[in-house]
N, CA and C atoms as an extended XYZ file, in Angstrom:
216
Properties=species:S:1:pos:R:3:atomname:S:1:resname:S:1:resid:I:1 pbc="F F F"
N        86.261      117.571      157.932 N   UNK     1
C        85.925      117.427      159.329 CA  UNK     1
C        85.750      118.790      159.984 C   UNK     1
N        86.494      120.015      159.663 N   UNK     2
C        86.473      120.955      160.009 CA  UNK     2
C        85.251      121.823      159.895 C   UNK     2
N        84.854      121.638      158.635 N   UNK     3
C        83.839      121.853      158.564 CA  UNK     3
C        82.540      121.342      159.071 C   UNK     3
N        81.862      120.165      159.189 N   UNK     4
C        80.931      119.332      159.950 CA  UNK     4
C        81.561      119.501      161.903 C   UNK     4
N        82.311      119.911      161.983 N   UNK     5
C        82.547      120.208      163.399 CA  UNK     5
C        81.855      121.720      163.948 C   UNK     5
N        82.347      122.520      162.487 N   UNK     6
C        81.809      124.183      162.737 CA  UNK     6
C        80.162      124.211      162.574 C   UNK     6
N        79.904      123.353      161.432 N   UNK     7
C        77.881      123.282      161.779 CA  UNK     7
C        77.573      122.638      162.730 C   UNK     7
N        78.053      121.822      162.987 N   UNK     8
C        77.720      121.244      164.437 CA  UNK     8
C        77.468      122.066      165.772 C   UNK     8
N        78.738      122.617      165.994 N   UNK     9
C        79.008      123.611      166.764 CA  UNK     9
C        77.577      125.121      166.622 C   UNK     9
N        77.605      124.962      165.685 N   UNK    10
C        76.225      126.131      165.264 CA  UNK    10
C        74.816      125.907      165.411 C   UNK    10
N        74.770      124.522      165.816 N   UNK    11
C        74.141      124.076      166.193 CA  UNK    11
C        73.062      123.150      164.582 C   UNK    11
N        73.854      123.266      163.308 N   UNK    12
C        73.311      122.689      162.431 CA  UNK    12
C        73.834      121.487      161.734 C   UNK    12
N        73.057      120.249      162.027 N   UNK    13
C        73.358      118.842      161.585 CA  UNK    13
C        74.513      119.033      160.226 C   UNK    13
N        74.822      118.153      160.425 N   UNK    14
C        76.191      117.310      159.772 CA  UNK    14
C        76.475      116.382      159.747 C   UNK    14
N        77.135      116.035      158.694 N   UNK    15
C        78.016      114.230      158.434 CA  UNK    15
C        78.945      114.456      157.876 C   UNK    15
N        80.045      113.790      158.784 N   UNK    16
C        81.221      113.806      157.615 CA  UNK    16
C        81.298      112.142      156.949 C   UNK    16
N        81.343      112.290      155.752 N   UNK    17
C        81.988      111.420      154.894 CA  UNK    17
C        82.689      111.061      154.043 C   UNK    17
N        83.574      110.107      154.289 N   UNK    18
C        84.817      109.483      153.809 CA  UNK    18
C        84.754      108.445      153.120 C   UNK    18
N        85.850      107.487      152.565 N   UNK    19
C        85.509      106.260      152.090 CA  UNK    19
C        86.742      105.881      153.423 C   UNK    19
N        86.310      104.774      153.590 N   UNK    20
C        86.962      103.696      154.768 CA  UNK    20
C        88.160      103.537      155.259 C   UNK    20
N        89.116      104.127      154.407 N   UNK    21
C        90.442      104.196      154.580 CA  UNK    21
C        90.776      104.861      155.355 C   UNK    21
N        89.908      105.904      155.585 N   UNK    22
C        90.542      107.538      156.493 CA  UNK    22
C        89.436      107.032      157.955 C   UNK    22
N        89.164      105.999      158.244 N   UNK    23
C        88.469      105.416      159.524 CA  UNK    23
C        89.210      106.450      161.011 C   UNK    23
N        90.129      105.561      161.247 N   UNK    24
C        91.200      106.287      162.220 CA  UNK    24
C        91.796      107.580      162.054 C   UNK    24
N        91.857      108.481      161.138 N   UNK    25
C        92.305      109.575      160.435 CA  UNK    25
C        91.156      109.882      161.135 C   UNK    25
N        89.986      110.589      160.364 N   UNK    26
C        88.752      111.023      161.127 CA  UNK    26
C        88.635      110.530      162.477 C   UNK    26
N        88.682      109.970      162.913 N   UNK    27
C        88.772      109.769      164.183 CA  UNK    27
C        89.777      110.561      165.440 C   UNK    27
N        90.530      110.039      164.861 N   UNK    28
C        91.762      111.284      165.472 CA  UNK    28
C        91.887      112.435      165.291 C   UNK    28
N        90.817      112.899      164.509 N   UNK    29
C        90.686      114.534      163.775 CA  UNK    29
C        89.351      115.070      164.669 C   UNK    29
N        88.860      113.819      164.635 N   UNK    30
C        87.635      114.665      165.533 CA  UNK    30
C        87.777      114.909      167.081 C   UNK    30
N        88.909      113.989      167.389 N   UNK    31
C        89.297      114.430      168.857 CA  UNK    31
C        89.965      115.505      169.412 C   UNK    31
N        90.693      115.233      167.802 N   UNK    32
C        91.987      116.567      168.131 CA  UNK    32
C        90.774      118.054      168.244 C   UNK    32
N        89.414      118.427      167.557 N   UNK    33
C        89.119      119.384      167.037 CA  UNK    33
C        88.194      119.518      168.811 C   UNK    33
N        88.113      118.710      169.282 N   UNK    34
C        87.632      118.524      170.546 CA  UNK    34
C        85.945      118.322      170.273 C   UNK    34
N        85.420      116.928      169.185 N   UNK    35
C        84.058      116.780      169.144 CA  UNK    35
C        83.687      115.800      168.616 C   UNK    35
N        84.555      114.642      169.648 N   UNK    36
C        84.417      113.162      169.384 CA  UNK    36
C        83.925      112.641      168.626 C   UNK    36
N        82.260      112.638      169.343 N   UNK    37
C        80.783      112.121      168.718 CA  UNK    37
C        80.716      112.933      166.749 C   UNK    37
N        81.288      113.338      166.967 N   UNK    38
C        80.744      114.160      164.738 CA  UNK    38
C        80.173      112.717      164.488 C   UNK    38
N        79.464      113.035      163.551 N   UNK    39
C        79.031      112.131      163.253 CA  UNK    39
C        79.817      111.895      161.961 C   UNK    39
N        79.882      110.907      161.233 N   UNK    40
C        80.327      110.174      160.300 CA  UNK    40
C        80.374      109.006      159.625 C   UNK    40
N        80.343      108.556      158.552 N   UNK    41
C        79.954      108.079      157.835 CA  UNK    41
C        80.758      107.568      156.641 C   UNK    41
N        81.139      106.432      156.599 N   UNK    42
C        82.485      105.993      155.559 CA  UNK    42
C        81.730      104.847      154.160 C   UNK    42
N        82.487      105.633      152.920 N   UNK    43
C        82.071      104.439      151.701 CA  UNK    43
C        83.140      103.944      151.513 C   UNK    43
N        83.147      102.999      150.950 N   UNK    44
C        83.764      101.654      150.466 CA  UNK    44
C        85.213      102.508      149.761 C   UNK    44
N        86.471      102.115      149.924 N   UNK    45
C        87.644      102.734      149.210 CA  UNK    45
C        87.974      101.779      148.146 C   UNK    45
N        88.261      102.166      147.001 N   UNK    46
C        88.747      104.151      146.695 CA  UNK    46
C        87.580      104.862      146.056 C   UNK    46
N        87.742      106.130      146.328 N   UNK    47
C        86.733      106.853      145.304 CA  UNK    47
C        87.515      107.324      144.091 C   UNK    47
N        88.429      107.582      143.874 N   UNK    48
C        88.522      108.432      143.032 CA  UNK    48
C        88.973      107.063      141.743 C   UNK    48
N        88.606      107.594      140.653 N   UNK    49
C        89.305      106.587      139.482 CA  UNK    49
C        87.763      105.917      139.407 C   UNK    49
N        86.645      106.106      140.116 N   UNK    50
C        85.120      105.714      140.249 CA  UNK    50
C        84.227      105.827      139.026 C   UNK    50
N        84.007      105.163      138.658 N   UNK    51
C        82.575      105.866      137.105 CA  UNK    51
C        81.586      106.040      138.046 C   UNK    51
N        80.813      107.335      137.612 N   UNK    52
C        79.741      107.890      137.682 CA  UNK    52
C        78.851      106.682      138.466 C   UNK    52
N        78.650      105.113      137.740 N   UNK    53
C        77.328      104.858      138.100 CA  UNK    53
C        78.335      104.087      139.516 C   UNK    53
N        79.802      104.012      139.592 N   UNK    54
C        80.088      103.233      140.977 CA  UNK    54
C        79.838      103.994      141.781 C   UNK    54
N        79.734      105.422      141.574 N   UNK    55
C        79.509      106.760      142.828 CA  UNK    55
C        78.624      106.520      143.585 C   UNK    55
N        77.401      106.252      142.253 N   UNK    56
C        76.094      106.041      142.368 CA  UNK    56
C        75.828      105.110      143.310 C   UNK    56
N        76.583      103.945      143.600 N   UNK    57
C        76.251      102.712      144.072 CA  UNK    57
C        76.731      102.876      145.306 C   UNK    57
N        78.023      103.578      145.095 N   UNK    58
C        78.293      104.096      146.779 CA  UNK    58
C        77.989      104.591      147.598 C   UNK    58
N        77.100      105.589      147.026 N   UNK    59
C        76.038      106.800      147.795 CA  UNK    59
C        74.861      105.876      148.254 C   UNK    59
N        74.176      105.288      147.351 N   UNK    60
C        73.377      104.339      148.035 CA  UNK    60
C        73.618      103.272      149.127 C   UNK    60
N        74.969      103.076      148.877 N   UNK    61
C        74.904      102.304      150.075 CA  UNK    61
C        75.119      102.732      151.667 C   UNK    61
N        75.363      104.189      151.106 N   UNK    62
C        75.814      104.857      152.762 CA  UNK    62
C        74.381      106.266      152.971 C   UNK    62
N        73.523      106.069      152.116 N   UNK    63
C        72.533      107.220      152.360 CA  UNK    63
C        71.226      107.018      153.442 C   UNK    63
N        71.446      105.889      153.892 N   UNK    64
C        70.795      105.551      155.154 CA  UNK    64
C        70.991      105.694      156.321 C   UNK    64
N        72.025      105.457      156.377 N   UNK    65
C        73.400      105.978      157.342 CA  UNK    65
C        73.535      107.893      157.453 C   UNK    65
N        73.786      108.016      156.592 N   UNK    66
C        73.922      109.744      156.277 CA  UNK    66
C        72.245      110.061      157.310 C   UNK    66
N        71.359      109.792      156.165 N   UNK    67
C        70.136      110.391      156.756 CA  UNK    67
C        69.464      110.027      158.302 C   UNK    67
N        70.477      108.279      158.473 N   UNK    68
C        70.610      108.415      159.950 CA  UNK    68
C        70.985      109.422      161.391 C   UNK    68
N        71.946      109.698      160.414 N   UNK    69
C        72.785      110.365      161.114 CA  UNK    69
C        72.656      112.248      161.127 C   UNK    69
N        71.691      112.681      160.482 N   UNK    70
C        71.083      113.573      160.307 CA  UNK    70
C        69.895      113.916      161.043 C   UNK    70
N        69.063      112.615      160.986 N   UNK    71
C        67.632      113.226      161.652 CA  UNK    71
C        67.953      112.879      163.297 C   UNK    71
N        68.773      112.180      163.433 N   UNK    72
C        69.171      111.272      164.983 CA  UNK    72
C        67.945      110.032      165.128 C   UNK    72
């Protein structure tokens, strides 16, 4: 978050993304950092313990979203 707050701030697009669990976590992180709106973007939990092609399937399902959230 810290990071996607500092490009932001620089005035260069960002997304933060998570998998779903850390919903309210990010949320409360982006307030605390004072930049509500970040944009963000959550996949399906858990990631880790993931094969390669579930990554795969996860990224697709949130890369619309991402690139949403990129071009505005």
């Amino acid at each position: 978050m810290h990071d996607i707050v500092d490009l932001e701030r620089r005035g260069i697009p960002g997304v933060f993304v998570a998998s779903d669990q850390f919903v309210e976590a990010a949320t409360a992180q982006a307030m605390a950092l004072g930049f509500p709106q970040v944009a963000r973007v959550f996949t399906p939990h858990p990631v880790q313990d993931r094969t390669d092609d579930e990554m795969r399937a996860y990224a697709e399902q949130v890369y619309a979203a991402v690139l949403a959230a990129l071009v505005g």
